[in-house]
N, C-alpha and C positions, 0 to 999 in steps of 0.2 A: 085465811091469812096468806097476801100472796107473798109474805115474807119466804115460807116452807115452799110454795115449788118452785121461786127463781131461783134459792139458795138449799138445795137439799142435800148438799154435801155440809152444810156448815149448821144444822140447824144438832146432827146428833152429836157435835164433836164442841157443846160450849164450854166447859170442863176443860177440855183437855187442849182448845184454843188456847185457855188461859192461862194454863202452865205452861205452854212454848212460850205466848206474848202477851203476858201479864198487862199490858200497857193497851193493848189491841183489845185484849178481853173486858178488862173495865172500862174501855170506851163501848164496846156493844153492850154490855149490861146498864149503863146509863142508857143509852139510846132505847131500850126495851122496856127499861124502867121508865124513860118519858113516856114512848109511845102509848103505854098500860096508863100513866094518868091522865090521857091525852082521850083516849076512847071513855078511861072514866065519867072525865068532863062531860064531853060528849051526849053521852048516856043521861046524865045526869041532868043537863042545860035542856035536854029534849023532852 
């Protein structure tokens, strides 16, 4: 996942992202939750 070493300050704080920026955190939880159906596919299609 090179999500975890570009971003390895952000990957243990998503919790508590989303109590400072409610608005900021459910846009990365969408974006996570795409990417997770997106590999699904993926996976799936191959």
């Amino acid at each position: 996942q090179p999500t975890t070493k570009n971003h390895p300050i952000l990957i243990p704080l998503p919790k508590f992202f989303t109590f400072i920026h409610p608005h900021e955190g459910r846009k990365k939880e969408e974006e996570e939750g795409r990417r997770k159906r997106e590999r699904v596919r993926k996976i799936n299609n191959s």
